[in-house]
N, C-alpha and C positions, 0 to 999 in steps of 0.2 A: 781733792787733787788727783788727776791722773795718776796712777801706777803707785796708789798708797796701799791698796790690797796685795797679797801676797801675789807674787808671778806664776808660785805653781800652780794655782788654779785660776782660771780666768774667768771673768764678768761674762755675764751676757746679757749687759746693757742693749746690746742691739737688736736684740729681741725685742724688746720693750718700746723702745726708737720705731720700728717697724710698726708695733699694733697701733702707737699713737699717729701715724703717719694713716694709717688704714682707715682710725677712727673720722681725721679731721678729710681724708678724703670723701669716704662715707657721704659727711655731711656738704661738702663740696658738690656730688654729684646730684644729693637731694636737691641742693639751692637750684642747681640747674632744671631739674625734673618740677620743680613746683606749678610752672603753668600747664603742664601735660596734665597734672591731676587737679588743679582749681581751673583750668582753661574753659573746660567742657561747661562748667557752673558760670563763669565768669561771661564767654560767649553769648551764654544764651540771657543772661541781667544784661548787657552792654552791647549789644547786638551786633560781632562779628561773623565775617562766614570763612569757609574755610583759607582760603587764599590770605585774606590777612591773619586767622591764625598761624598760616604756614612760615609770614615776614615775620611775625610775635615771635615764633618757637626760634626761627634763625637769627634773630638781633644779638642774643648773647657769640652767636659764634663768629660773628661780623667785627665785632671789635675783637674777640678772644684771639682772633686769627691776628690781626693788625696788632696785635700788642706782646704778640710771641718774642719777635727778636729784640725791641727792647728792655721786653721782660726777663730774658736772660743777657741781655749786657746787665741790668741791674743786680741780676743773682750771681753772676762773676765780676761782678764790682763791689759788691756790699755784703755778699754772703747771703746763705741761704736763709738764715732763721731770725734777719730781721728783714729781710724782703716776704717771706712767706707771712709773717706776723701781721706786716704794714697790709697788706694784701687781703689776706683775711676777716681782717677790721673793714675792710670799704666792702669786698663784695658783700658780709653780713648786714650792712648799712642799706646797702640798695636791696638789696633780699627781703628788707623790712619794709623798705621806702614802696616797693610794686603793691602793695598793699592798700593805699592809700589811691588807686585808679579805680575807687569805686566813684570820684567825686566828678568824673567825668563819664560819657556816654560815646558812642559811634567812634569816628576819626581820631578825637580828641581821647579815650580812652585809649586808642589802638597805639597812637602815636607815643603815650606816657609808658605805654608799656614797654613798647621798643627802645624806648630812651633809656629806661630804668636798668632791662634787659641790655642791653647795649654797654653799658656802662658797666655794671655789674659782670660782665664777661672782661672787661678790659682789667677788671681788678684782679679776676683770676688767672689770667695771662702766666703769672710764675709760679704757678702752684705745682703743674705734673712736672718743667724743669727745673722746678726745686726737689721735688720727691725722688726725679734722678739722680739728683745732686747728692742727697743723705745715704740712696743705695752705693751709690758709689763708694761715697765715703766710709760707709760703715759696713760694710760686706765684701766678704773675698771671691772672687771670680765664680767658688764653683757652690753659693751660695744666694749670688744674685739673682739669678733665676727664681728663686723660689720669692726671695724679697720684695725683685718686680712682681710678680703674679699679685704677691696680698696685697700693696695697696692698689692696685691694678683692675682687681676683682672688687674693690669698693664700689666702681660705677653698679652691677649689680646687685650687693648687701645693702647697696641706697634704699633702695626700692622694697627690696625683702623688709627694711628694719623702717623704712619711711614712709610707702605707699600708705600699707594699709591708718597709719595715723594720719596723713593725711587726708585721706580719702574720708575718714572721721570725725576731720575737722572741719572739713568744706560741707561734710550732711550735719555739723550738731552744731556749727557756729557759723558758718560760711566762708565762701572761699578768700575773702580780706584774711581772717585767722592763719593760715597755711604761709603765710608770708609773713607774717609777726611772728608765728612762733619757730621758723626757721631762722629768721634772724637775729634771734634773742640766742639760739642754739650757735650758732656760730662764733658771735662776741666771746661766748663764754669757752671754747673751744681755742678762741685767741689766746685765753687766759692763759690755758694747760698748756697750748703751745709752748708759749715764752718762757714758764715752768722748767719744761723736762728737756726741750730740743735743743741741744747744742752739737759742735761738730765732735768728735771722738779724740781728740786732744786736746779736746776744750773740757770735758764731759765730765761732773763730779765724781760720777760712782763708776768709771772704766777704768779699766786699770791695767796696769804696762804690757800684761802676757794677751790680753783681749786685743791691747791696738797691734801690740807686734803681729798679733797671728790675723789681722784684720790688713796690714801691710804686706806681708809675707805672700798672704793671697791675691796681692793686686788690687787692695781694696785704696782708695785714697784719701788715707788718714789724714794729711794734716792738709787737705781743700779748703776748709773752712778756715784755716791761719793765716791764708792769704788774703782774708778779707778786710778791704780797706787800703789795700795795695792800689797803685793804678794797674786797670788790665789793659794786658794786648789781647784778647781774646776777639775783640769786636774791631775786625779790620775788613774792608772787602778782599784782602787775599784772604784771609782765615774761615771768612764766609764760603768764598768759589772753593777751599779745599775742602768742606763738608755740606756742598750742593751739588759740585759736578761732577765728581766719580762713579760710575755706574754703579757699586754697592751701596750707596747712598740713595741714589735714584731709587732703586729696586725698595729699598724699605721704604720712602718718604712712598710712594704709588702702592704698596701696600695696604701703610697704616690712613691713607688716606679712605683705602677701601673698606679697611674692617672696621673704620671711625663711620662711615654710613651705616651700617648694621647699629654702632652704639646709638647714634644720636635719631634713628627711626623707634630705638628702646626706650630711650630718656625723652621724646619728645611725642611724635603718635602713635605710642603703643598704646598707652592706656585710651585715649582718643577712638583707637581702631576698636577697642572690645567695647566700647560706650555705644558707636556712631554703626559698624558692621555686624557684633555680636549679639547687641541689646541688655547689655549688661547695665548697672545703675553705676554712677560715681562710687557710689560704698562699695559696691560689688566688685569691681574695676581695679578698686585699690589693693584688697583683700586678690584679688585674682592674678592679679600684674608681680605677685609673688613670689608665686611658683616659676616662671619661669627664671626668676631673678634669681632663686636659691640656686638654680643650674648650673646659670652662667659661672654665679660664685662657685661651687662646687668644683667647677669644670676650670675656672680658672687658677685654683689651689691643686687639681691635678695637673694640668699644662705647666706650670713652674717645677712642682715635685718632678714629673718625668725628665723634661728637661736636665735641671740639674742631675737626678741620677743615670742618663744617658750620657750627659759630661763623664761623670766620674766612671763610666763604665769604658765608653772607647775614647775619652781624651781627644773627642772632635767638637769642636766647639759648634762648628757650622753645622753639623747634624744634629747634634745637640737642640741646638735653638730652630728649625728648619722644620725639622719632623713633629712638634706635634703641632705646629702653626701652619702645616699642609693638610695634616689631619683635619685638625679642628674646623680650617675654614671648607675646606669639602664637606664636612658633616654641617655646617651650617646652611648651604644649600638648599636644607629640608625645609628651611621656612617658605617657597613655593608652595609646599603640598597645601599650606593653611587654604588655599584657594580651591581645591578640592576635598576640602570635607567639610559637613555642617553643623558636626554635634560639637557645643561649647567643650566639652572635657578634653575631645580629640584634639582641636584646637588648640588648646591650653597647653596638652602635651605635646604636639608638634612645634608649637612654639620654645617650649622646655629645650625639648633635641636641638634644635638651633642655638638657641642662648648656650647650654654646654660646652655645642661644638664652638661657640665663637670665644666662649671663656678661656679653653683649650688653647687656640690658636692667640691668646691677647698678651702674647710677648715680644714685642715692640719695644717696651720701653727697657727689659732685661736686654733686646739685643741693641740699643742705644748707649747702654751701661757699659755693654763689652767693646763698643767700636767706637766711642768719642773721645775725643782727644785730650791731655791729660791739660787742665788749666783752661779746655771752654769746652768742659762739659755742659755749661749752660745754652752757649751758642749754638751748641749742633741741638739738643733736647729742645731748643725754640723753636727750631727750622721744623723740626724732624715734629711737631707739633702743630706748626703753622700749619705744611702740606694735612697733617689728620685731619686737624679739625675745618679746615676751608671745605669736607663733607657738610660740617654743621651749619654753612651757609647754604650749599645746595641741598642738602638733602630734606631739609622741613618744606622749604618752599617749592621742591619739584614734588613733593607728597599732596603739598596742599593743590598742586593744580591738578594733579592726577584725579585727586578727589574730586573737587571741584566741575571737573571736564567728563570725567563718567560717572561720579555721584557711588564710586568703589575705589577698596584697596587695592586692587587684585594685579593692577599693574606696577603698582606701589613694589608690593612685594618679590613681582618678578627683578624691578629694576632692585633693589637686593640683593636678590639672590644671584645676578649678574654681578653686582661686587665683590661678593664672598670668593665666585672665581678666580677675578682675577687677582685677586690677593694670593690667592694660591699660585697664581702661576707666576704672578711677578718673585716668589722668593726662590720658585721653580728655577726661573729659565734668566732672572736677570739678575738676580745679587749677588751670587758666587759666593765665593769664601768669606767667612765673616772671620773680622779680625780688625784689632785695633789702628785706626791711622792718628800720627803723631803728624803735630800741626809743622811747616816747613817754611824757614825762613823765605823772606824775598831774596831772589837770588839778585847781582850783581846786573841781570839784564833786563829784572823786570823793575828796577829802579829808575833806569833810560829813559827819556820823555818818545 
């Protein structure tokens, strides 16, 4: 029971809260990444070319997009930890099920894949505005920062901790393997879930001086008690007040931009060192690494900085602004890949980018600080929606690039055109960042 430990010293249950969050994203981002690394194998058994890998890789982001905003009326209707639960059992499910398009060939393979793909993105729909959900809840303002980063930086430790077994298992069993055993990995990840994640008033081993000083700081303890309430969260006024505000604008046109950088990472990166570099699948996986350790790296310093730039000048908006201008200018350098030819430079040029974007991937910490108190799931759907509708364009404008000159090269300038303007949209259009509270309908907008 909450607050049975003593007050003077407090829990740091949320600690713990966090790595388990880190962990189940981790594997989140792998489920996603499995056709980038069995694609390549799978393509050439089933005979795809590039342009239908391109609609392959973008199926999960087609439904993920379209399942955003009802995915967060359900995590502020039902709570966070048994929508994330429910969630994670179905996308595990289909994560196994894409496994099973060996028994078909051409169209009819292409087509099972995008279905499975497809579907299995709609399951993940409340996962990152769930993971804002639990920051919220269980971190105090000048702590989120760093909260958002770790599981944040999961998309990159995917890869670090999954490529190369993957890649593994598509050279020593084939690439069916790679999607059985990610989905077997997930199920079980369900289990721990249900286990350990509860809200911080709900929480067995927190205890009174952990949540008071977790409320103290703006953190919102008791999110999760409201679950099972009916919400007003999901109204079209409450919608148009965290869509049409220009600081809104400015982040959703942001994260939309540094979500093309992710999902060209998660979907043909490995693809590009196979098809551009001459790398082998085993080699691809093992190599797709190094740049993964960066990003991660890079994204456990962009939180770190941040919050201790909070706590240094008490500006929130430079706070969260500065290294997300940083980092996305430093990720620019993934251009140069197109002038050089040695595999290692490559490799590290690729690195320098992934850092820079690690650096700069606090979106969902400035989500945490600016959404409104009772739908934070609604604005984290929106503010999700716009990121990932990248993951519908950007696999299939890769795949035509490819396609159409038979190279990355323009692939990565359009890129590196996004990295910009990410920087400049936090530049020149978001302004102040700062919490909006959601605001009745007034007496005139009730009038027919």
């Amino acid at each position: 029971m909450a607050g049975a430990a003593s007050p003077a010293k407090r829990t740091r249950v949320r600690y713990w809260v966090i790595v388990l969050v880190f962990v189940i994203t981790t594997i989140n981002y792998a489920d996603r990444a499995t056709f980038s690394i069995a694609g390549q194998s799978a393509a050439a058994e089933l005979g795809f070319n590039a342009v239908e890998m391109g609609y392959i890789l973008s199926a999960f982001a087609w439904s993920y997009v379209i399942a955003q905003l009802p995915g967060g009326a359900l995590l502020d209707r039902y709570g966070t930890r048994t929508i994330y639960i429910v969630s994670l059992v179905i996308w595990s499910l289909f994560t196994a099920i894409q496994g099973l398009a060996g028994f078909f060939t051409g169209f009819a393979a292409a087509a099972f894949f995008f279905a499975t793909r497809f579907l299995m993105g709609a399951a993940e729909a409340p996962s990152f505005p769930g993971n804002a959900r639990i920051v919220a809840a269980w971190f105090p303002g000048n702590e989120r920062g760093m909260a958002s980063a770790i599981f944040n930086s999961a998309q990159y430790f995917s890869l670090v901790a999954f490529a190369p077994l993957m890649g593994w298992l598509v050279h020593r069993f084939g690439w069916q393997s790679v999607f059985w055993v990610m989905g077997a990995l997930g199920l079980l990840s369900a289990l721990v879930f249900a286990r350990f994640i509860h809200g911080p008033a709900q929480h067995p081993h927190a205890n009174a001086a952990e949540i008071d000083y977790i409320r103290a700081g703006g953190g919102l303890v008791d999110l999760e008690a409201k679950a099972g309430a009916p919400s007003v969260a999901f109204t079209w006024h409450n919608v148009r007040q965290v869509l049409v505000p220009r600081m809104f604008i400015g982040i959703y046109l942001a994260q939309y931009c540094i979500i093309t950088l992710t999902y060209f990472f998660t979907t043909w990166f490995p693809i590009y060192l196979v098809k551009e570099r001459g790398l082998s699948i085993l080699q691809a996986g093992f190599a797709a690494a190094l740049p993964a350790i960066c990003g991660f790296l890079g994204g456990l310093l962009g939180g770190y900085a941040s919050d201790a730039l909070l706590k240094r000048t008490g500006s929130l908006t430079f706070a969260r602004k500065a290294p997300i201008l940083a980092g996305m200018l430093l990720s620019v350098v993934i251009v140069a890949c197109n002038y050089v030819e040695q595999q290692w430079l490559v490799l590290a040029v690729m690195a320098l980018a992934f850092f820079g974007k690690g650096v700069g991937s606090l979106g969902w910490a400035v989500m945490s600080d600016v959404s409104p108190r009772g739908a934070a799931g609604l604005a984290g759907s929106i503010f999700n929606t716009f990121g990932n509708a990248a993951g519908i364009i950007t696999p299939i404008v890769i795949g035509y690039i490819v396609q159409s000159t038979g190279s990355f090269a323009w692939a990565l300038i359009f890129i590196g055109v996004h990295c910009v303007v990410a920087a400049l949209s936090y530049l020149f259009v978001v302004g102040e960042i700062r919490r909006v509270e959601l605001q009745p309908v007034s007496p005139e907008g009730l009038r027919p």
